[in-house]
ROSE-541760 format. One record per residue: residue number from 1; x, y, z of N, C-alpha, C in turn. Coordinates in Angstrom, 2 decimals. Atoms other than C-alpha are relative to their C-alpha. Layout:
BEGIN
num NUM; nxx X; nyy Y; nzz Z; caxx X; cayy Y; cazz Z; cxx X; cyy Y; czz Z
...
! end
This chain:
BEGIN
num 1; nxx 0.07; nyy 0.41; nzz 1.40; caxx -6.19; cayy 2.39; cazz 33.98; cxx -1.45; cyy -0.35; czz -0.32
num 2; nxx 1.89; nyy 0.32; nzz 0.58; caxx -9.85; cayy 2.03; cazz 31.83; cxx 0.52; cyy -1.09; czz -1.08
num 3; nxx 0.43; nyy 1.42; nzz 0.93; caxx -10.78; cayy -0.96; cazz 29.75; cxx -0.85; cyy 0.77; czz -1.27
num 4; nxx 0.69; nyy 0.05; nzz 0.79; caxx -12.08; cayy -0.61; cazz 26.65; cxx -0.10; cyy -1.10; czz -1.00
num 5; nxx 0.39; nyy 1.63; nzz 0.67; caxx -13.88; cayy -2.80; cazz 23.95; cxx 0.41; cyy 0.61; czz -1.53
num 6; nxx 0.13; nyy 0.02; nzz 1.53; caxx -12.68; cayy -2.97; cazz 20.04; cxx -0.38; cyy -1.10; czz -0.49
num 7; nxx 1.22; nyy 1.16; nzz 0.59; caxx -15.33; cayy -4.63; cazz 18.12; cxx 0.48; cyy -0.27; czz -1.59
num 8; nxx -0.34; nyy 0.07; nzz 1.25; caxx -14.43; cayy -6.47; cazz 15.05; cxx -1.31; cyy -1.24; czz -0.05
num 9; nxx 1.31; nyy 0.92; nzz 0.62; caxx -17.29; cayy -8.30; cazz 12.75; cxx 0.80; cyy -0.50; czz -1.40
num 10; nxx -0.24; nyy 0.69; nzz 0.65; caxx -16.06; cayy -10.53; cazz 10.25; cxx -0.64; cyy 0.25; czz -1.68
num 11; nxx 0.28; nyy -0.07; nzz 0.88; caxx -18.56; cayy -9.68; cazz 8.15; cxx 0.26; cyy 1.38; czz -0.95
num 12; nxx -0.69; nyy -1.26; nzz 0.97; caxx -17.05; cayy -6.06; cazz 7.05; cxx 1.39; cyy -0.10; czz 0.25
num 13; nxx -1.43; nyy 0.00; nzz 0.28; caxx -13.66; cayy -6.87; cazz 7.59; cxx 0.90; cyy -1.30; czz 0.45
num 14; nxx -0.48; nyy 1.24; nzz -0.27; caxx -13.11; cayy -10.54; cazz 6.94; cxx 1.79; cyy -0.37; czz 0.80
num 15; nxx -1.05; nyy 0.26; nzz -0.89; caxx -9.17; cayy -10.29; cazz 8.03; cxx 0.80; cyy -0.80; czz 0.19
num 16; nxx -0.93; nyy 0.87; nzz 0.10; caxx -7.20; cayy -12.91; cazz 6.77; cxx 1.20; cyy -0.43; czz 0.86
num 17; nxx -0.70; nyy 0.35; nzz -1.28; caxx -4.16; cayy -12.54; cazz 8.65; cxx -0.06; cyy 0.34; czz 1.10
num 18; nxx -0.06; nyy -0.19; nzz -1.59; caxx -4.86; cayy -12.42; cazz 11.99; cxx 0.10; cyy -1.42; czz 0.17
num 19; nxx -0.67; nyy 1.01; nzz -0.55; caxx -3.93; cayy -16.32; cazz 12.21; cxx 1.65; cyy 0.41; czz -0.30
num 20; nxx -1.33; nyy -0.36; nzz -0.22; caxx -0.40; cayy -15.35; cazz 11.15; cxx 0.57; cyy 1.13; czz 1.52
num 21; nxx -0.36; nyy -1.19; nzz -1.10; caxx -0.74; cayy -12.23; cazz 13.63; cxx -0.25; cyy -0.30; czz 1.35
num 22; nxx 0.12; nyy 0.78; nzz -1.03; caxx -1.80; cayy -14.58; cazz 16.20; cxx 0.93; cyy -0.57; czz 0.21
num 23; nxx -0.77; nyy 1.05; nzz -0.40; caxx 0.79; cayy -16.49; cazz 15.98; cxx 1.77; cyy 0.79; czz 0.12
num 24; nxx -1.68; nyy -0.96; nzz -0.43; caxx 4.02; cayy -13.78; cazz 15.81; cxx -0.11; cyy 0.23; czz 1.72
num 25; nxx 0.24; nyy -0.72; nzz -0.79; caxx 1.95; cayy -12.26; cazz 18.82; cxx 0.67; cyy -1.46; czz 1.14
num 26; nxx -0.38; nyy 0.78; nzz -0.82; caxx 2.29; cayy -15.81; cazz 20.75; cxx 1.79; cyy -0.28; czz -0.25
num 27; nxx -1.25; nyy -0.12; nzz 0.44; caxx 5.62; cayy -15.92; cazz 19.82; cxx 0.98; cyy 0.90; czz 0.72
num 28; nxx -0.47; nyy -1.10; nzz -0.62; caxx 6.30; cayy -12.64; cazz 21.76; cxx 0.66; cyy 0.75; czz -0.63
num 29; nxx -0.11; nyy -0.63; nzz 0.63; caxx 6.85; cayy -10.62; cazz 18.91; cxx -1.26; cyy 1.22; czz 0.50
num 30; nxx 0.86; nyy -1.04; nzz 0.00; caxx 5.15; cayy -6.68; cazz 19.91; cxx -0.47; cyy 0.22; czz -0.90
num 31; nxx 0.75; nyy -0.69; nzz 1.42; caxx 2.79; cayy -6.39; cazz 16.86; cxx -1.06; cyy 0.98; czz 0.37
num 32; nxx 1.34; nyy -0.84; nzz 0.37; caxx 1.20; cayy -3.40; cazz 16.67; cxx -0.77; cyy 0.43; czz -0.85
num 33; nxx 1.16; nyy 0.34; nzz 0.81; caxx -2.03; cayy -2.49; cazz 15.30; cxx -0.63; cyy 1.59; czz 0.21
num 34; nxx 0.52; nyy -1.38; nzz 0.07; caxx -4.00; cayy 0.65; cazz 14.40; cxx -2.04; cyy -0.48; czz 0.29
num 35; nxx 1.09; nyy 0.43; nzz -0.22; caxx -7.82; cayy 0.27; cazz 15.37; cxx -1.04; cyy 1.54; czz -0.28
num 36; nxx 0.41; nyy -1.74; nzz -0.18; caxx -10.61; cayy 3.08; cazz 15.06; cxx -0.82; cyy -0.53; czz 1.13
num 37; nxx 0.52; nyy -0.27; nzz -1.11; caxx -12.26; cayy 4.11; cazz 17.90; cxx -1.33; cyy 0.37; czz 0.32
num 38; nxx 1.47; nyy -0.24; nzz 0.15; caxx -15.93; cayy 4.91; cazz 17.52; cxx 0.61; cyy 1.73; czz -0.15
num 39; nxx -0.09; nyy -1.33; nzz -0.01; caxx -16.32; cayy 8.35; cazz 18.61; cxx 0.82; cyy 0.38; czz 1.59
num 40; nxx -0.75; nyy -0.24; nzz -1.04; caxx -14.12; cayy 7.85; cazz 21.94; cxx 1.36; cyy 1.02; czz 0.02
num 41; nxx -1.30; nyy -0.39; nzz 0.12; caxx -11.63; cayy 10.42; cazz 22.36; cxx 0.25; cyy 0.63; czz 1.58
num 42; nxx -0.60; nyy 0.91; nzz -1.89; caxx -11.02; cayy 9.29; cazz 26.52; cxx 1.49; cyy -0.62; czz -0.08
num 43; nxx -1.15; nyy 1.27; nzz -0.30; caxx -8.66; cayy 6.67; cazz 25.44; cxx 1.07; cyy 0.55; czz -0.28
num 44; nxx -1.51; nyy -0.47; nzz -0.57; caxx -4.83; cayy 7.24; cazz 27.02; cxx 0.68; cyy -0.99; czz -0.77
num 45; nxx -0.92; nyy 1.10; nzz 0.49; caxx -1.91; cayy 5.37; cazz 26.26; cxx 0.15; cyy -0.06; czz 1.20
num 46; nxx 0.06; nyy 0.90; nzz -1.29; caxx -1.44; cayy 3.03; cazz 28.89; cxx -1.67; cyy -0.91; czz 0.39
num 47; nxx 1.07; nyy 0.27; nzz -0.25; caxx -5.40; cayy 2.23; cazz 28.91; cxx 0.15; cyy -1.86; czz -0.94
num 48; nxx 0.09; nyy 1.11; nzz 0.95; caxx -6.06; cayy -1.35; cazz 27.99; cxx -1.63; cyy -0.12; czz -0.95
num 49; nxx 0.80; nyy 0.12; nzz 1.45; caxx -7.90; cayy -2.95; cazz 24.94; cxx -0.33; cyy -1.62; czz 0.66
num 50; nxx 0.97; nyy 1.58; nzz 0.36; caxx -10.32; cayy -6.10; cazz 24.40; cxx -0.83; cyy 0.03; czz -1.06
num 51; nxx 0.53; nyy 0.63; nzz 1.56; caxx -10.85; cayy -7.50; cazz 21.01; cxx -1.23; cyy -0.92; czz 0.17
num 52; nxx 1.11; nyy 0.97; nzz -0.07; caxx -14.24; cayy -9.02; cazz 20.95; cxx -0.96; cyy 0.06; czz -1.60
num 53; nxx 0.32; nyy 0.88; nzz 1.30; caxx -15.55; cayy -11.05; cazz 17.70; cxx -1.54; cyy 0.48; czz 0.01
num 54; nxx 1.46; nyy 0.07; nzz 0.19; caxx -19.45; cayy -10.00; cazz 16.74; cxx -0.29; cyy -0.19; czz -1.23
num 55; nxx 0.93; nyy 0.79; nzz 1.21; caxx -22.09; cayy -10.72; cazz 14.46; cxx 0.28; cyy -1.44; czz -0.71
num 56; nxx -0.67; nyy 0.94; nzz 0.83; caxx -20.52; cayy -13.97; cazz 13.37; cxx 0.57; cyy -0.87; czz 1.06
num 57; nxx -0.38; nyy 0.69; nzz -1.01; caxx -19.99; cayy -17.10; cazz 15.35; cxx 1.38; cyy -0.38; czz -0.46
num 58; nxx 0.31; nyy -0.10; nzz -1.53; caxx -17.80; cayy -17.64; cazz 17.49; cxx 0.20; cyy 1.26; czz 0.16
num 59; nxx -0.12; nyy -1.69; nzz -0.27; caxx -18.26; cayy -14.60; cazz 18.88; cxx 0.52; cyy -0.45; czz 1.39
num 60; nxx -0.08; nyy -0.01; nzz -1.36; caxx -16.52; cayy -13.64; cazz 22.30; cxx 1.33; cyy 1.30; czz 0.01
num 61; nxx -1.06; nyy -1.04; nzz -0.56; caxx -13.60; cayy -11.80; cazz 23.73; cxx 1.60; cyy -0.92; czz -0.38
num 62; nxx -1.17; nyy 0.88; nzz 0.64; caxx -10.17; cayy -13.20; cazz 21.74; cxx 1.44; cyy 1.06; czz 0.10
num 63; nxx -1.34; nyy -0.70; nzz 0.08; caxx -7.19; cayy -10.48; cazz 22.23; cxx -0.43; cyy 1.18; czz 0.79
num 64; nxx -0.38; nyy -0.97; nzz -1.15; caxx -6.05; cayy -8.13; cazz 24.40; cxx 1.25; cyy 0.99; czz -0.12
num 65; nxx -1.01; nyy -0.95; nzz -0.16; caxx -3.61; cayy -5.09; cazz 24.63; cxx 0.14; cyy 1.07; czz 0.81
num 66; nxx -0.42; nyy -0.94; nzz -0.58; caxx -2.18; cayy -1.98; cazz 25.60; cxx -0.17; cyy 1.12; czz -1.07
num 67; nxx -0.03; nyy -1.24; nzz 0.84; caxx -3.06; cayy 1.65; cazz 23.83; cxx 1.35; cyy 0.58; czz 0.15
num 68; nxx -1.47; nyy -0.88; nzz 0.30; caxx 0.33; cayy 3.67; cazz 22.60; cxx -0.08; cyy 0.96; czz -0.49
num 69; nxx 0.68; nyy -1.38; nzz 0.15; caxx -1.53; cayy 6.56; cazz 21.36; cxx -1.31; cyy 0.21; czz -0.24
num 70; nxx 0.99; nyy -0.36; nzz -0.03; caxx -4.46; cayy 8.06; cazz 21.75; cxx -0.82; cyy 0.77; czz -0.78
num 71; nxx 0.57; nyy 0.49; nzz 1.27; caxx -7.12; cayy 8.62; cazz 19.35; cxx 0.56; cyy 1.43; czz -1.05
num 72; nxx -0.42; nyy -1.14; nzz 1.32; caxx -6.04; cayy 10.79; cazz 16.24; cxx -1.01; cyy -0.17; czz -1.42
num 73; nxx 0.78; nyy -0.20; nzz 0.90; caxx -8.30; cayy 11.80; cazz 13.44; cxx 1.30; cyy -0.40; czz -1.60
num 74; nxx -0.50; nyy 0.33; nzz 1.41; caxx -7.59; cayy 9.80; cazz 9.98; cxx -1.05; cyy 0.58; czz -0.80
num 75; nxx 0.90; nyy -0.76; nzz 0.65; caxx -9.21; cayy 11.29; cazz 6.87; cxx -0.86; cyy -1.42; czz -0.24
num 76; nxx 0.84; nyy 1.22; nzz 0.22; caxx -12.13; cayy 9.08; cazz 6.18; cxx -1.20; cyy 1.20; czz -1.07
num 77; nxx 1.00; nyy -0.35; nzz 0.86; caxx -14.38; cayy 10.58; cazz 2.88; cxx -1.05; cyy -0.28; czz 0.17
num 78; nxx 1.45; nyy 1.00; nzz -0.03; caxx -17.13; cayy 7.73; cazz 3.31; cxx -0.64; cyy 0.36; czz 1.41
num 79; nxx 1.45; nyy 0.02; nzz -0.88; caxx -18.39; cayy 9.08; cazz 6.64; cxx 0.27; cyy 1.88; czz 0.47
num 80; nxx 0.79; nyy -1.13; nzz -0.36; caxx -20.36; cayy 12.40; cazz 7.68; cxx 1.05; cyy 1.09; czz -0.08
num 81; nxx -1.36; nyy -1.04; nzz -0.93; caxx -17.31; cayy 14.19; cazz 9.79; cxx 0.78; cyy 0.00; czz -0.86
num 82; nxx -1.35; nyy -0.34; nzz 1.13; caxx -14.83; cayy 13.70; cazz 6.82; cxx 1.37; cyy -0.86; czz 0.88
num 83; nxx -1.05; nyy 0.86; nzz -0.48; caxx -12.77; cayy 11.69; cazz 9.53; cxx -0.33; cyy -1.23; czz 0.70
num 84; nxx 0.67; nyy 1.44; nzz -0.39; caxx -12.85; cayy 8.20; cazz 11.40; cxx 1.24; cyy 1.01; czz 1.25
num 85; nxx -0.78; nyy -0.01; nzz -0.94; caxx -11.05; cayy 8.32; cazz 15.13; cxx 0.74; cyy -1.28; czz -0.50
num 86; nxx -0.57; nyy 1.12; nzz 0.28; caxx -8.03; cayy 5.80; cazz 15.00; cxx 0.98; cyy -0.07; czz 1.70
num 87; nxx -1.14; nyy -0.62; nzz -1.17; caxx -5.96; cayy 4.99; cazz 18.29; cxx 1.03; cyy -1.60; czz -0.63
num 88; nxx -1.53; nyy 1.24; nzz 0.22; caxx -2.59; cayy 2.61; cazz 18.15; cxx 0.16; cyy -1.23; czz 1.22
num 89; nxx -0.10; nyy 0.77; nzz -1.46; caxx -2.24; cayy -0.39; cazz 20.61; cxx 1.16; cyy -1.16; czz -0.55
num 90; nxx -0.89; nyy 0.93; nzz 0.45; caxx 0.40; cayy -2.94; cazz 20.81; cxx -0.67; cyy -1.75; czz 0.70
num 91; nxx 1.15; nyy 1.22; nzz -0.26; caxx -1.35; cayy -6.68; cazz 21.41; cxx 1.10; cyy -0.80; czz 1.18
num 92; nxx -0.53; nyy 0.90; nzz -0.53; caxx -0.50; cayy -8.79; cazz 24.35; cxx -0.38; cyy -1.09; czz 0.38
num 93; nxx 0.92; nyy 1.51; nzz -0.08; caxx -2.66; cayy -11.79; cazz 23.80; cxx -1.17; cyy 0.01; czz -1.26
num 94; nxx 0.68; nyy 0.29; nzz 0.88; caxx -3.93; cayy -12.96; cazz 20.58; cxx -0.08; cyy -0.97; czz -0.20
num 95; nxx 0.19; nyy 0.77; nzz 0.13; caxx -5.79; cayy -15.55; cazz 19.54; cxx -1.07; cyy -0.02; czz -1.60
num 96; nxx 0.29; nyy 0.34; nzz 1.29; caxx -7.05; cayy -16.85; cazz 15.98; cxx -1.68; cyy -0.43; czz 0.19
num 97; nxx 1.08; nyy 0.22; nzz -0.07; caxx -10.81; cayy -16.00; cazz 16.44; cxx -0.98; cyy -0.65; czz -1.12
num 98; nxx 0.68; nyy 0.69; nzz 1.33; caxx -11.85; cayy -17.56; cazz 13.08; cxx -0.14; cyy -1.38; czz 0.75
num 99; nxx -0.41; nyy 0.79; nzz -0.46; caxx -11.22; cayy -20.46; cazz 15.21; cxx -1.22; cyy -0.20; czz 1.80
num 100; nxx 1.14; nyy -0.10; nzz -0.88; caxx -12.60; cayy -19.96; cazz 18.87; cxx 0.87; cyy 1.07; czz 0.96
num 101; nxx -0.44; nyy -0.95; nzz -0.90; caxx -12.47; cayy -16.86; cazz 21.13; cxx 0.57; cyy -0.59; czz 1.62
num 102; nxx -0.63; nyy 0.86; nzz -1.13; caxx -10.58; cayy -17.43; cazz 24.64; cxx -1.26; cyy 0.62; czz 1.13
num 103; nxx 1.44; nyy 0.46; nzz -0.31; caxx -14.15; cayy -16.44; cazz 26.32; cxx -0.90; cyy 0.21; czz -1.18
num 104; nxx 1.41; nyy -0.17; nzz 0.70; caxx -17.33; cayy -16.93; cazz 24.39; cxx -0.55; cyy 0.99; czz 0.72
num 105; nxx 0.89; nyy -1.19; nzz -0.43; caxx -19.74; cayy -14.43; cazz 24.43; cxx -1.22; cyy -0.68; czz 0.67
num 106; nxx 1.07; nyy 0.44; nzz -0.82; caxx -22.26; cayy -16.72; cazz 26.56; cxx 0.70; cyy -0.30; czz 1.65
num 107; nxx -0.43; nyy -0.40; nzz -1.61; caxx -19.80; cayy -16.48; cazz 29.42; cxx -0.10; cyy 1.32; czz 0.26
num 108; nxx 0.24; nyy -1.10; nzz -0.36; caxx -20.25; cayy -13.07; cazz 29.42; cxx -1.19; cyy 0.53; czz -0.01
num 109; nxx 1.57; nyy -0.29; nzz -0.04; caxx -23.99; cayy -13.20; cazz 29.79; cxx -0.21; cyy -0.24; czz 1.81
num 110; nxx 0.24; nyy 0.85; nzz -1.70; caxx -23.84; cayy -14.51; cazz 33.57; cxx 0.93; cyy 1.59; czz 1.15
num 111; nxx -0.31; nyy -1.03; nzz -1.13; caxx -22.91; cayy -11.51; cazz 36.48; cxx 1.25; cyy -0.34; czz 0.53
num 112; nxx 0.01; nyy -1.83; nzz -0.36; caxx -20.65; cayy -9.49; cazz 37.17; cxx 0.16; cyy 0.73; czz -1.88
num 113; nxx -0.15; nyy -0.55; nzz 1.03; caxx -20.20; cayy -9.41; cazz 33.23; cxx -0.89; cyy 0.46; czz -0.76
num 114; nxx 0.99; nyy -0.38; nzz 0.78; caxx -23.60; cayy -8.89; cazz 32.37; cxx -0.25; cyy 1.33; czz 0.13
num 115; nxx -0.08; nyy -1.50; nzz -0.45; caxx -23.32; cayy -5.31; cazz 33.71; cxx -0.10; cyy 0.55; czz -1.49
num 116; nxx -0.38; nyy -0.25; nzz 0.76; caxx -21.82; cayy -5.03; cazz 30.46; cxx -0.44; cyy -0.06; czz -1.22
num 117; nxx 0.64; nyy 0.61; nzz 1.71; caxx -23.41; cayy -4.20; cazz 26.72; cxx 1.79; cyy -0.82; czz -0.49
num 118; nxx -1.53; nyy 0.56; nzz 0.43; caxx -20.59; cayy -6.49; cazz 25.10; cxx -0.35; cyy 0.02; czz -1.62
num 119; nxx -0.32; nyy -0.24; nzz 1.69; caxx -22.03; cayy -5.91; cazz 21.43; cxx -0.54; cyy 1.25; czz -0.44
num 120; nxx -0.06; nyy -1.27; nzz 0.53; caxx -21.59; cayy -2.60; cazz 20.64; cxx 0.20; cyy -0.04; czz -1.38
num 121; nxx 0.24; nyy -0.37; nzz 1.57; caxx -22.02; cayy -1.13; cazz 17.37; cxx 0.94; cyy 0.11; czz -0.48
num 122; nxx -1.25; nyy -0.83; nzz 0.19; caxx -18.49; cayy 0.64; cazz 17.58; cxx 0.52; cyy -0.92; czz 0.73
num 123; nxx -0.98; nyy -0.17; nzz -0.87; caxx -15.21; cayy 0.41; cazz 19.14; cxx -0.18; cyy 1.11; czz 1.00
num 124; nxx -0.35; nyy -0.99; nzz -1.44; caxx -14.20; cayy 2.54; cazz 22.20; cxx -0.87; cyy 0.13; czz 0.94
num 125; nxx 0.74; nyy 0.00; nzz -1.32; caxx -16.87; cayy 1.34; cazz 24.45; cxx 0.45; cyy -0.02; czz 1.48
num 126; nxx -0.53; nyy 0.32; nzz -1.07; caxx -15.80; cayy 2.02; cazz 27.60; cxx -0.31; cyy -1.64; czz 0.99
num 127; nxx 0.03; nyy 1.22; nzz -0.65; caxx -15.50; cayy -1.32; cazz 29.94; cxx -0.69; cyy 0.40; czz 1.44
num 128; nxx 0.08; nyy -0.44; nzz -1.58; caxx -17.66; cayy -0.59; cazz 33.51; cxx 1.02; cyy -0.77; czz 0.74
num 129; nxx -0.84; nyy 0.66; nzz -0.61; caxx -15.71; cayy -1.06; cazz 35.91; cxx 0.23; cyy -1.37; czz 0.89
num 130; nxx 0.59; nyy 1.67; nzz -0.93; caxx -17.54; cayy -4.14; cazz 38.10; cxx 0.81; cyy -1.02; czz -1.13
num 131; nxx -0.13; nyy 0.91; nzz 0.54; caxx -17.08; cayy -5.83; cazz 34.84; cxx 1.57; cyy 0.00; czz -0.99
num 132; nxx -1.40; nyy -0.28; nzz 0.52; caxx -13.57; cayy -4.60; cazz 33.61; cxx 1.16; cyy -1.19; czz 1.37
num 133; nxx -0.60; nyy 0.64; nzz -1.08; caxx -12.15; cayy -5.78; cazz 37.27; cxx -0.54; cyy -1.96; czz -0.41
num 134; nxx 0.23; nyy 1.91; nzz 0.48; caxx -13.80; cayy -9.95; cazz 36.39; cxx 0.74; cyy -0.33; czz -1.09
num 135; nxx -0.57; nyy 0.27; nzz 1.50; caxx -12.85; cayy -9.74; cazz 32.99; cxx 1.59; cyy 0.56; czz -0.16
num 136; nxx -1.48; nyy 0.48; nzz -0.10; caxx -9.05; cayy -8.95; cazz 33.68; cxx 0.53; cyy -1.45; czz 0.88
num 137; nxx 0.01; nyy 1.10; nzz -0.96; caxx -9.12; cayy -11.37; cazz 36.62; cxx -0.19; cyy -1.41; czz -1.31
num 138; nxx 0.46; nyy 0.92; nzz 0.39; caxx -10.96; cayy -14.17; cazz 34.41; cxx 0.90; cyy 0.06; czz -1.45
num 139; nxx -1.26; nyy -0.20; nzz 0.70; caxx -8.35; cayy -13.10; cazz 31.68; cxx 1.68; cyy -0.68; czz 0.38
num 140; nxx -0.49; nyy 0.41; nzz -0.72; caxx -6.00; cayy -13.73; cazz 33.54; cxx 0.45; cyy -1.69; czz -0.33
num 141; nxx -0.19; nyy 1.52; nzz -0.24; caxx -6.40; cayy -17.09; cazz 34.71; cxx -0.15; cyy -0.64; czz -1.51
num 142; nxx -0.36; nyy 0.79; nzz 1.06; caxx -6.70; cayy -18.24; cazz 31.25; cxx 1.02; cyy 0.16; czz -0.91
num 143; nxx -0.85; nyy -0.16; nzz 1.10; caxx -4.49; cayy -16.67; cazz 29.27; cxx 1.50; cyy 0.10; czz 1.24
num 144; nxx -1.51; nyy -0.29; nzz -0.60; caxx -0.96; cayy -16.16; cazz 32.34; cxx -0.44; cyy 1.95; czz 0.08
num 145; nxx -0.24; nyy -1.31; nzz -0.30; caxx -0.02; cayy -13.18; cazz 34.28; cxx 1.21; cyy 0.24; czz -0.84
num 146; nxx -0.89; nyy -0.54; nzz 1.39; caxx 2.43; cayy -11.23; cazz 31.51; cxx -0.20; cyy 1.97; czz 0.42
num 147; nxx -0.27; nyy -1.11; nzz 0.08; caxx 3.99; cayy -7.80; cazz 31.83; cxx -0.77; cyy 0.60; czz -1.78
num 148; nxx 0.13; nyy 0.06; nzz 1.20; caxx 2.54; cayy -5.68; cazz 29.10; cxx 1.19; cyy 0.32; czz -1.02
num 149; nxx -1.15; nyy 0.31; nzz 1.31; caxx 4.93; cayy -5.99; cazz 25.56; cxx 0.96; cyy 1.50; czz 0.48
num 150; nxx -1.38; nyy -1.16; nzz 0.38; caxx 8.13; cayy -3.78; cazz 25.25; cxx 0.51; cyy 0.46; czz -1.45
num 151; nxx 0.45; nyy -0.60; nzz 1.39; caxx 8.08; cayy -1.48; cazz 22.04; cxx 2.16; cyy 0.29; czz -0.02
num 152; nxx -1.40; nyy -0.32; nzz 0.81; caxx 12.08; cayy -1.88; cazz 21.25; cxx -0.21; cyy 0.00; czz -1.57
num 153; nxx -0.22; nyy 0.08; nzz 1.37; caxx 13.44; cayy -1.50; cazz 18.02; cxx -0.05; cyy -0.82; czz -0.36
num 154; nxx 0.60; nyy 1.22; nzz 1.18; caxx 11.71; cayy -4.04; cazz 15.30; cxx 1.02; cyy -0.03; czz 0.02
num 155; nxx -0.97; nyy 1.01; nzz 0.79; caxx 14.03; cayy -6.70; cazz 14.45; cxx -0.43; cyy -0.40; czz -1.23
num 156; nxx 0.96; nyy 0.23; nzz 1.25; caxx 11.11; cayy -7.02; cazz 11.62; cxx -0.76; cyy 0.69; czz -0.14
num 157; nxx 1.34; nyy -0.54; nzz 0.06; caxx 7.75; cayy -6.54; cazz 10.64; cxx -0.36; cyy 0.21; czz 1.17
num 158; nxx 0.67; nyy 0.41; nzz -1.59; caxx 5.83; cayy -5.68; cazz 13.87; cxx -1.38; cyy 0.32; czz -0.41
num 159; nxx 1.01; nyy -0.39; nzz 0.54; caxx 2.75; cayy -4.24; cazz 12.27; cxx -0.84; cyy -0.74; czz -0.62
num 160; nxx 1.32; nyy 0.35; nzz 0.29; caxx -0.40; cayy -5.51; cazz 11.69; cxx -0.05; cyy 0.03; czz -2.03
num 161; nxx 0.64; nyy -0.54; nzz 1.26; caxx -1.19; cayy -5.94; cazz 7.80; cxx -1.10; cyy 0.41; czz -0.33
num 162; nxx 1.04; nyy -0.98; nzz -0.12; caxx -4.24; cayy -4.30; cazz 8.55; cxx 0.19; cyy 1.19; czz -0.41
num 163; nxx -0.54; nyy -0.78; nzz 0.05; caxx -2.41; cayy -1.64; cazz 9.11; cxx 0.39; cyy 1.02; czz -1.31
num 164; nxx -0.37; nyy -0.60; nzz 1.32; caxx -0.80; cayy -1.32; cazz 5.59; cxx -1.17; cyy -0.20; czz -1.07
num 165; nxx 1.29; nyy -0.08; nzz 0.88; caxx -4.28; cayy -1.79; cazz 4.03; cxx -0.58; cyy 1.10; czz 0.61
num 166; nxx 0.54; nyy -1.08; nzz 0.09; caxx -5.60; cayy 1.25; cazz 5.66; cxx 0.93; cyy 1.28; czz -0.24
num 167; nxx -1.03; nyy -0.74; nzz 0.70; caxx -2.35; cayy 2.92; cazz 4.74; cxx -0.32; cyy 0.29; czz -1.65
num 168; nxx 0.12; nyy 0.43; nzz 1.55; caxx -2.87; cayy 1.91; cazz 1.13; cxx -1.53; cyy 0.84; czz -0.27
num 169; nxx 0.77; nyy -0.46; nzz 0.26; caxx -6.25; cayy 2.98; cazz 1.41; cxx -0.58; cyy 1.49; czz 0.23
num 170; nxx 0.06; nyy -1.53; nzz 0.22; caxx -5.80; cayy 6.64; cazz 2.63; cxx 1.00; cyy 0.33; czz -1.03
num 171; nxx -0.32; nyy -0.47; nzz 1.02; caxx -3.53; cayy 7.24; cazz 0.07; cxx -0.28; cyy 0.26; czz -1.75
num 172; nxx 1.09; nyy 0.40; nzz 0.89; caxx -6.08; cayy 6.36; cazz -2.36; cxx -0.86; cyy 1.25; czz -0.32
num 173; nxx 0.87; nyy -0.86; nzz 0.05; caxx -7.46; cayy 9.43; cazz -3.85; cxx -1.04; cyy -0.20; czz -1.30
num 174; nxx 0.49; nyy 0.11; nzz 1.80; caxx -10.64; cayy 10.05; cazz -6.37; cxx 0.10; cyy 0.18; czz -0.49
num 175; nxx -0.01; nyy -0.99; nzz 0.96; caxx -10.39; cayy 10.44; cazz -9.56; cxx -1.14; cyy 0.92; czz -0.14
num 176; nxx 0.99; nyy -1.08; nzz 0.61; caxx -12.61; cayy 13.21; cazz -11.00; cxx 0.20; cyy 0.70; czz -0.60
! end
């Protein structure tokens, strides 16, 4: 299995609920979530995910998952290619980074994690592996060992309202 990093910045996509989505997720509700991917198109289903907070304190490493499909081209107008990569993951450890990530990004300045650029521009940075192996381990111990989530049939919502805002917003055509 590969590690990868999805980078979220606050300052282009402030993100309101993700304390509610933090809190179904602790709950043990499977919410899944649609993410884009830079230009990675590596990532499997079964590969895990790490949500890490930039440009905007606190910054660090705050959620964690499992990919459920692998990356698929959404239409995207606003950039070059005419598409964005998007892959699907279902979350098995979230936490309400408006708040404080479950590591800071100054623990991940100190070896074996410094291996690692940890503020990428994009998503779908791959994770090396020296520093993928600490950073599950050191995962781990803070957050509980946990099977990853089981994708039965919603009893509800399970989806991200992220989700239905980039729904909303490919269906969004120009006028002209």
């Amino acid at each position: 299995m590969t590690a990868f990093l999805l980078i979220w910045s606050p300052k282009k996509w402030p993100w309101p609920e993700l304390p509610d989505i933090a809190k179904r997720v602790a709950a043990g509700v499977a919410v899944t979530d649609v993410w884009g991917c830079g230009f990675a198109r590596g990532i499997l289903p079964g590969d895990r995910v790490f949500l890490h907070r930039v440009a905007q304190e606190p910054k660090g490493i705050f959620g964690s998952g499992y990919v459920t499909r692998a990356p698929y081209e959404v239409p995207d107008p606003s950039t070059k290619r005419g598409y964005r990569l998007c892959i699907d993951f279902v979350y098995d450890w979230l936490v309400d980074a408006h708040e404080a990530p479950v590591i800071p990004r100054d623990q991940l300045r100190v070896h074996p994690f410094s291996v690692q650029t940890w503020d990428a521009q994009s998503s779908g940075t791959i994770i090396k592996p020296i520093a993928e192996g600490a950073l599950e381990k050191r995962w781990t111990e803070l957050t509980g060992k946990r099977k990853p989530p089981k994708l039965d049939a919603p009893a509800g919502p399970t989806r991200s309202s992220k989700v239905t805002a980039h729904a909303a917003a490919a269906k969004r055509t120009p006028e002209g």
